[in-house]
VEXFIRO-602870 format. One record per atom (N, C-alpha, C): residue number from 1; residue in one letter; x, y, z. Coordinates in Angstrom, 1 decimal. Atoms other than C-alpha are relative to their C-alpha. Layout:
@tilo->NUM; nunu->a; px->X; py->Y; pz->Z
...
END
This chain:
@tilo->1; nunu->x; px->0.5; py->0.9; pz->1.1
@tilo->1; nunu->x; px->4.7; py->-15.1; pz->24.0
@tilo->1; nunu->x; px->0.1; py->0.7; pz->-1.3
@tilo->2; nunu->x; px->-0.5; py->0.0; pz->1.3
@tilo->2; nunu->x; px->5.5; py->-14.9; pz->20.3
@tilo->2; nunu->x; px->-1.2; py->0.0; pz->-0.8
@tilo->3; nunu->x; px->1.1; py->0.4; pz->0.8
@tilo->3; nunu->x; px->2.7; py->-14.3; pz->18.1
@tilo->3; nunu->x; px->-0.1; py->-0.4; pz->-1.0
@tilo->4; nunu->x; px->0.2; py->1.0; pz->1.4
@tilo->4; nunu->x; px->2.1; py->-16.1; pz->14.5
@tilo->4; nunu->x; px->0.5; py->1.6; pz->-0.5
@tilo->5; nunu->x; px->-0.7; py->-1.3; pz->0.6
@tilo->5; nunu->x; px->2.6; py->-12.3; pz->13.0
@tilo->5; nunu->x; px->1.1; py->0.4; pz->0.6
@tilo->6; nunu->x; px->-1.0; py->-0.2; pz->0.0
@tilo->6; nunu->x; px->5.4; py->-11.5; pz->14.6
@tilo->6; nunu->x; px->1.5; py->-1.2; pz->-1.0
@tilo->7; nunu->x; px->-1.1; py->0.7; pz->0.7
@tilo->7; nunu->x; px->7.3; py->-14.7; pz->13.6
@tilo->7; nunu->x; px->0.1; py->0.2; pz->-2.0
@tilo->8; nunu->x; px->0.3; py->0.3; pz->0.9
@tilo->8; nunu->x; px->5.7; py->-14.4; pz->10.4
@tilo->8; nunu->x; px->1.1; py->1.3; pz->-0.9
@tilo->9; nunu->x; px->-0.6; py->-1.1; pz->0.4
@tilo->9; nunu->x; px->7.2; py->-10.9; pz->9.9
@tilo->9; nunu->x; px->1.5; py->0.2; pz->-0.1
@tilo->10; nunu->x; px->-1.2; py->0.3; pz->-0.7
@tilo->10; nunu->x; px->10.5; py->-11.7; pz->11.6
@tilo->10; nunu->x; px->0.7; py->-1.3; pz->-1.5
@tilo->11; nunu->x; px->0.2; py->0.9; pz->1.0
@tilo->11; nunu->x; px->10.6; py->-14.6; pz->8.6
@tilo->11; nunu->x; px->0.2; py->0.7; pz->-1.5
@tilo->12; nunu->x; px->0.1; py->-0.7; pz->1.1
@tilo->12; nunu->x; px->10.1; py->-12.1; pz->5.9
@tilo->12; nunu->x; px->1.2; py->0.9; pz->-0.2
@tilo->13; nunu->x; px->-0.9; py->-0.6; pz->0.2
@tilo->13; nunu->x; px->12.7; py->-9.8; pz->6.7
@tilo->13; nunu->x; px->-0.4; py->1.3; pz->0.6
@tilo->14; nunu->x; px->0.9; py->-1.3; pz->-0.3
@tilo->14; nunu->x; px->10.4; py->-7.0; pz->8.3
@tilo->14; nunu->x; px->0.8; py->0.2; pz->0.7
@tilo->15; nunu->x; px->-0.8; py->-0.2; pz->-1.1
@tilo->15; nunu->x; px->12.9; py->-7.0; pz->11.2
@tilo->15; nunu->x; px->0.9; py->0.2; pz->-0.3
@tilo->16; nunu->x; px->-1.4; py->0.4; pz->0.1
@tilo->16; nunu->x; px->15.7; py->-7.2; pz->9.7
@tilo->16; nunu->x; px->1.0; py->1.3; pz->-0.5
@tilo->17; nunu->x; px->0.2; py->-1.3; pz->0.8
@tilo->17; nunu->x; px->15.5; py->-3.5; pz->8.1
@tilo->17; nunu->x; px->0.5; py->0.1; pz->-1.4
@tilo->18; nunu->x; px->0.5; py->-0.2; pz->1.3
@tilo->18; nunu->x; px->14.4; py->-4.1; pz->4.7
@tilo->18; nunu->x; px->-0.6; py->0.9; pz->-0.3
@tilo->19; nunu->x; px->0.7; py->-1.2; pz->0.3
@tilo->19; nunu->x; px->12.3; py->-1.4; pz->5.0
@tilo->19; nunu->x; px->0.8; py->1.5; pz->-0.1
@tilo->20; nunu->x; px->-0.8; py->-1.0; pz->0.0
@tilo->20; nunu->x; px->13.7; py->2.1; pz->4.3
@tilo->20; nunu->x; px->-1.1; py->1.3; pz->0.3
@tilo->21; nunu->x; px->0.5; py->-1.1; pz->-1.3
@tilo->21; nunu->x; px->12.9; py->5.4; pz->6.5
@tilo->21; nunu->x; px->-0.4; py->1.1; pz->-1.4
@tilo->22; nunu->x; px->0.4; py->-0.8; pz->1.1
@tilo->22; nunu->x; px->11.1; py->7.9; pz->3.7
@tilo->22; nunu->x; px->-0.6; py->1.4; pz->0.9
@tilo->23; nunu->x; px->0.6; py->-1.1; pz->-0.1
@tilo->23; nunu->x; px->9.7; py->10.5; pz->5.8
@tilo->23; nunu->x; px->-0.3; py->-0.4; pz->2.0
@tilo->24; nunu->x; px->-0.1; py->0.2; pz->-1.7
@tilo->24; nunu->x; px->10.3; py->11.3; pz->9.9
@tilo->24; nunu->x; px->-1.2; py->1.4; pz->0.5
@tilo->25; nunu->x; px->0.4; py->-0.7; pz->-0.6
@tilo->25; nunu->x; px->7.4; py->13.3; pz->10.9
@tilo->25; nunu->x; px->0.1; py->0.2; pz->1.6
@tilo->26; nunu->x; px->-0.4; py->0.4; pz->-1.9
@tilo->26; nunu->x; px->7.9; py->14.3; pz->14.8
@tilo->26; nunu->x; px->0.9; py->-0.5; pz->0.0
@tilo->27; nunu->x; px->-1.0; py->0.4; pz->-0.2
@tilo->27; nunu->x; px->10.7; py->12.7; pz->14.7
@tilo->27; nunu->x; px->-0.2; py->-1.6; pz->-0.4
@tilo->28; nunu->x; px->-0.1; py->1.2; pz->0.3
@tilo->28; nunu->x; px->9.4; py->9.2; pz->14.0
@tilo->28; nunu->x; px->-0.2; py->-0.2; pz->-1.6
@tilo->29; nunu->x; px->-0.5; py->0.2; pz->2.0
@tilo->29; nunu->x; px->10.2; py->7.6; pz->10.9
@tilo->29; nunu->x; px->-1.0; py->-0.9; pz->-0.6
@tilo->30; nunu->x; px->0.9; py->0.3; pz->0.6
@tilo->30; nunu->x; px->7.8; py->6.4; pz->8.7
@tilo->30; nunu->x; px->0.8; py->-1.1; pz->-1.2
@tilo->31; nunu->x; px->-0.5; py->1.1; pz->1.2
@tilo->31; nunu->x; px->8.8; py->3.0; pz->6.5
@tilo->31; nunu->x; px->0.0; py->-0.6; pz->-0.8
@tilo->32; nunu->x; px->0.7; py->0.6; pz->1.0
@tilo->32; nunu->x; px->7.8; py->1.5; pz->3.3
@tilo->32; nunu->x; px->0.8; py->-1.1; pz->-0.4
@tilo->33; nunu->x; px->-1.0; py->1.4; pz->0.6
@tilo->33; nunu->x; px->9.2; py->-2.3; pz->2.5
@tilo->33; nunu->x; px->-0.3; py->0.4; pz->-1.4
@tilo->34; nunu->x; px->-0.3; py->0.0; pz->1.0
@tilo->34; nunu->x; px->10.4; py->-2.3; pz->-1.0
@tilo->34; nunu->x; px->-1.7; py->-0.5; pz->-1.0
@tilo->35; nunu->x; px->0.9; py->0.1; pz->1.4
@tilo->35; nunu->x; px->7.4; py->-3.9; pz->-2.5
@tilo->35; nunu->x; px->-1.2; py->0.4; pz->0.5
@tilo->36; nunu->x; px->1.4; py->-1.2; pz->0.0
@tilo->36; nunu->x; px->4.6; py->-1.4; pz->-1.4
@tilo->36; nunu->x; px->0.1; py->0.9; pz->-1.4
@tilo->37; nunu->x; px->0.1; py->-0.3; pz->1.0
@tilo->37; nunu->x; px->5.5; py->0.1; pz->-4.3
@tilo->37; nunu->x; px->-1.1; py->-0.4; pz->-1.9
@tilo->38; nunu->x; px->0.1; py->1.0; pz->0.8
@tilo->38; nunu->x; px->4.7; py->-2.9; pz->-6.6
@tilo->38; nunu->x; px->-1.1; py->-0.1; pz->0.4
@tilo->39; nunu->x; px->1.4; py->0.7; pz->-0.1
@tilo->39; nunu->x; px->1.5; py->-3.5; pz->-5.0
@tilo->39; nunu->x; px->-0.9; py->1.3; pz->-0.2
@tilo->40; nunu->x; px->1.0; py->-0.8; pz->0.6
@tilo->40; nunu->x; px->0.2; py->0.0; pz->-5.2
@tilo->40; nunu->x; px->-0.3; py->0.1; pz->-1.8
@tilo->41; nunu->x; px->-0.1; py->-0.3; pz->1.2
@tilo->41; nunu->x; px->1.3; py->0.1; pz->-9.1
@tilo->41; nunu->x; px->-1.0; py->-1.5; pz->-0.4
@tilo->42; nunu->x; px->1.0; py->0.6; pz->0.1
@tilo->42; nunu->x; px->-0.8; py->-3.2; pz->-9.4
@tilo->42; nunu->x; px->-1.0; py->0.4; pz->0.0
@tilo->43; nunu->x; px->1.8; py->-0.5; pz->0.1
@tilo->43; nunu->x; px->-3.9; py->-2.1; pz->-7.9
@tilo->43; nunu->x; px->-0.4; py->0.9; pz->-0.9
@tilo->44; nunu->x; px->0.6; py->-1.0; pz->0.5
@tilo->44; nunu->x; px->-4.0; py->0.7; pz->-9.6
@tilo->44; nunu->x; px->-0.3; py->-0.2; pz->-1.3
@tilo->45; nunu->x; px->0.2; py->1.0; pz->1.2
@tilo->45; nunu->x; px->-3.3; py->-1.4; pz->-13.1
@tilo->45; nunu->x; px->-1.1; py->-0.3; pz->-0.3
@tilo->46; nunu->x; px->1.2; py->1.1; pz->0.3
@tilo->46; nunu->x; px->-6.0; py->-3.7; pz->-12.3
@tilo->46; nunu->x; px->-1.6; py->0.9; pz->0.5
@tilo->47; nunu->x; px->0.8; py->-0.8; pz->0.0
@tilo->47; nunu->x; px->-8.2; py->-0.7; pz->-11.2
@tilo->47; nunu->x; px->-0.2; py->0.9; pz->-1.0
@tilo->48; nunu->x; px->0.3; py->-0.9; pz->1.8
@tilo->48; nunu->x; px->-7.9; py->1.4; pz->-14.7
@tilo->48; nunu->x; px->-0.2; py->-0.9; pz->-0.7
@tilo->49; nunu->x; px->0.6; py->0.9; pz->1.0
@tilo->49; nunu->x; px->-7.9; py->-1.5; pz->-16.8
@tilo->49; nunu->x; px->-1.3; py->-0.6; pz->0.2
@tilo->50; nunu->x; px->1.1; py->0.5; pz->0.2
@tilo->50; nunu->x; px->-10.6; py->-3.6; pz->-15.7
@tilo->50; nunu->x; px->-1.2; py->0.6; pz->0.9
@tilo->51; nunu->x; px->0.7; py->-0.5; pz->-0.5
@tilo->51; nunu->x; px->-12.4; py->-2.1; pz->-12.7
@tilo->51; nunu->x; px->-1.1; py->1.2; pz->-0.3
@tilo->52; nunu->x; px->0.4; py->-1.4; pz->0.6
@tilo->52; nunu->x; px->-13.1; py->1.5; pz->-13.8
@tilo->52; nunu->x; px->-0.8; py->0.4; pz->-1.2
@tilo->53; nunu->x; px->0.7; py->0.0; pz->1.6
@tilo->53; nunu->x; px->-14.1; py->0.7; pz->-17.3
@tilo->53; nunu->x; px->-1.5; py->-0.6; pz->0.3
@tilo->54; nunu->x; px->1.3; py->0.7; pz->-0.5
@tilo->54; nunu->x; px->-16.9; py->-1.6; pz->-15.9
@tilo->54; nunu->x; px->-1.1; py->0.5; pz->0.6
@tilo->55; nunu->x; px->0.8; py->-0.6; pz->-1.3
@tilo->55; nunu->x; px->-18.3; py->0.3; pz->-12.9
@tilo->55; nunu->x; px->-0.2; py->1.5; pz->-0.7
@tilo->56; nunu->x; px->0.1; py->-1.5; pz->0.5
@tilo->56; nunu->x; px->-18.1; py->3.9; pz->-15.0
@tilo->56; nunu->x; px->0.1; py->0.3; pz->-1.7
@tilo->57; nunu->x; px->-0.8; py->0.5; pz->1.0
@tilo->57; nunu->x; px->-17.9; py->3.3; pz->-18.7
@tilo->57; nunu->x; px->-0.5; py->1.6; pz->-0.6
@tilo->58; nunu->x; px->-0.3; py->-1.7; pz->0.5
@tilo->58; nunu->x; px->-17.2; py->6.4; pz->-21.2
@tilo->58; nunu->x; px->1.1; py->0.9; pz->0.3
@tilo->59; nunu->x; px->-1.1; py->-0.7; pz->-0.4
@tilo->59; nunu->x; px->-14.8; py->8.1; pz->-19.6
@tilo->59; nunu->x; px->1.3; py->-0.2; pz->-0.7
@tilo->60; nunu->x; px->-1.2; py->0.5; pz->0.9
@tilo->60; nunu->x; px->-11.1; py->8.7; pz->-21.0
@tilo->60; nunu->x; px->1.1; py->-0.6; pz->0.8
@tilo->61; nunu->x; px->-0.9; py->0.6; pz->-0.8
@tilo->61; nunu->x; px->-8.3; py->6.4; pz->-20.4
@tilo->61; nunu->x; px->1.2; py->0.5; pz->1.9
@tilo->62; nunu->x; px->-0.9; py->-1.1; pz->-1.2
@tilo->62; nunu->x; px->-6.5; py->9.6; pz->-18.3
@tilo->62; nunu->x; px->-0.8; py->0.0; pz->1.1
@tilo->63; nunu->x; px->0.3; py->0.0; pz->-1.0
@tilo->63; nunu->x; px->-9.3; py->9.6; pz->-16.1
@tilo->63; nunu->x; px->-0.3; py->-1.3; pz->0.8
@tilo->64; nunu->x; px->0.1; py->1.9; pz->-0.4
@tilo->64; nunu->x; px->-9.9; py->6.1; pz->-15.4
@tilo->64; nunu->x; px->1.9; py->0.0; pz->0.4
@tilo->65; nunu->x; px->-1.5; py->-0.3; pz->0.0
@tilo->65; nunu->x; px->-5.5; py->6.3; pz->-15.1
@tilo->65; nunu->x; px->-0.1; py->0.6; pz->1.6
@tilo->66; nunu->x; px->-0.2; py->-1.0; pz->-1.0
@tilo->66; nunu->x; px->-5.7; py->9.5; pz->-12.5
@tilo->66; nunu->x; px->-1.0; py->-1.2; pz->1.4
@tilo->67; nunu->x; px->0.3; py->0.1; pz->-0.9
@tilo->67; nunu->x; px->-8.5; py->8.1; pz->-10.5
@tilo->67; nunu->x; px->0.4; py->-1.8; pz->0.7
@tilo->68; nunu->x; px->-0.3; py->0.8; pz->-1.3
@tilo->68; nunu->x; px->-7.0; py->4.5; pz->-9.6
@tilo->68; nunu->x; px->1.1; py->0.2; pz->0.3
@tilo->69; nunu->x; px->-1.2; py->-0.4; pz->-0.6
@tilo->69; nunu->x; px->-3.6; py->5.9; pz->-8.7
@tilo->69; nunu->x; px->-0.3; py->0.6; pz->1.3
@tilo->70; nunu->x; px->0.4; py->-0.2; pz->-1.2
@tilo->70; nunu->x; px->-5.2; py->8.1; pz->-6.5
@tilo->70; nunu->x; px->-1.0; py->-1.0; pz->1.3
@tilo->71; nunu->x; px->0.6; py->1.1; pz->-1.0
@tilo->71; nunu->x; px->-7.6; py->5.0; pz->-5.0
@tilo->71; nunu->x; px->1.2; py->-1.2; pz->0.4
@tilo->72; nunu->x; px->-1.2; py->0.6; pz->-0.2
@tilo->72; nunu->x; px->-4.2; py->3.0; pz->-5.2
@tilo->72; nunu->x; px->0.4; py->0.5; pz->1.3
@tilo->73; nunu->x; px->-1.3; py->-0.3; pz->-1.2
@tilo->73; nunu->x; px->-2.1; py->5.2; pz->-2.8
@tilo->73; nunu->x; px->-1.0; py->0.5; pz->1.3
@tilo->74; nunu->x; px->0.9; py->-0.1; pz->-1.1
@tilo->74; nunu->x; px->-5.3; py->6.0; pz->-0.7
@tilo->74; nunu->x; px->-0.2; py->-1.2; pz->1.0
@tilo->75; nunu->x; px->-0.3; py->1.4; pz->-0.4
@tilo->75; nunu->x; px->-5.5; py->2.3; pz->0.0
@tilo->75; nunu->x; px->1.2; py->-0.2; pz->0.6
@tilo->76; nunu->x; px->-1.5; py->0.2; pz->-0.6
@tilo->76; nunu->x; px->-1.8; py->2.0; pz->0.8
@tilo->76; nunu->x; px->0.1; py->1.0; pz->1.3
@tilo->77; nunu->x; px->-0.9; py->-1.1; pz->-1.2
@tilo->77; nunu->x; px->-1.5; py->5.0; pz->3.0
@tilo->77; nunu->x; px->-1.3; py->-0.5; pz->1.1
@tilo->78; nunu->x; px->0.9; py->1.0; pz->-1.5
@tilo->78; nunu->x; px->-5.0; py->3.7; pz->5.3
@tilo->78; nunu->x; px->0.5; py->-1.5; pz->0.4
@tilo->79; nunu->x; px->-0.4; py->1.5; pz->-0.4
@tilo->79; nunu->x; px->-3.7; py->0.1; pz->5.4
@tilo->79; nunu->x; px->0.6; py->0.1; pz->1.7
@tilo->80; nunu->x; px->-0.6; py->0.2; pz->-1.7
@tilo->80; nunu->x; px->-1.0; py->0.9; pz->8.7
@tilo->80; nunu->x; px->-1.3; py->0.3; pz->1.0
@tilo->81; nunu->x; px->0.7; py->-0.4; pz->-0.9
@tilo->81; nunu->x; px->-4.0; py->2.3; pz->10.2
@tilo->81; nunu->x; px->-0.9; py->-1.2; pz->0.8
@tilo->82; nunu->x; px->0.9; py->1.2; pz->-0.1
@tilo->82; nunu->x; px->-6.1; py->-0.7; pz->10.2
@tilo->82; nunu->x; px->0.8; py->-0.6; pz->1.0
@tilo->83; nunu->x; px->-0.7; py->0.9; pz->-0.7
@tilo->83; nunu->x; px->-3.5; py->-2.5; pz->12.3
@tilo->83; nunu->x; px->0.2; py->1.0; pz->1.7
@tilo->84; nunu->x; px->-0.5; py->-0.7; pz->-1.4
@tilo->84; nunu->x; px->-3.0; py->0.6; pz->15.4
@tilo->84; nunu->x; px->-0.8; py->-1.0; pz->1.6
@tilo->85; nunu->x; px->0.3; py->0.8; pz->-1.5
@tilo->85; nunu->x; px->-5.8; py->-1.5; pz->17.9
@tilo->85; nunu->x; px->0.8; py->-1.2; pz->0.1
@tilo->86; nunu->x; px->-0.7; py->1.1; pz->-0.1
@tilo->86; nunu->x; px->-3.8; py->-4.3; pz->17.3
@tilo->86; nunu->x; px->1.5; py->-0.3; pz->0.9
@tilo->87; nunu->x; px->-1.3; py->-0.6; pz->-0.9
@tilo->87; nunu->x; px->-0.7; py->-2.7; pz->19.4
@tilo->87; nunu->x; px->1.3; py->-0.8; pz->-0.7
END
């Protein structure tokens, strides 16, 4: 049986290898589709501009800058994990 995410992914192009191999630890390859990119450089946008200024105010644009790039790609690199019980 076919699950709703698989078709869904199958649909997108996830199967189809859109994604490109960046890094084979052990031997397996690790993937990022094209617009993981795009979504981290978002968050991180919309976490220096508006978030950071709000929640922490005073600070300089560089640190507000530094610290959502690093909450950006922290986000991005936990996400596959979230999905491992899911088999």
């Amino acid at each position: 049986m076919t699950s709703l995410t698989e078709v869904a992914a199958f649909r997108l192009g996830r199967r189809r290898g859109h994604a490109h191999a960046v890094w084979a630890p052990a031997g397996v390859p690790v993937t990022v589709a094209s617009s993981w990119p795009l979504g981290v450089a978002l968050t991180a946008w919309a976490m220096a501009d508006a978030l950071l200024p709000d929640a922490v105010p005073g600070r300089s644009a560089g640190a507000y800058a530094a610290t959502a790039v690093a909450t950006a790609a922290a986000l991005a690199s936990a996400l596959p994990f979230g999905r491992r019980d899911r088999g």
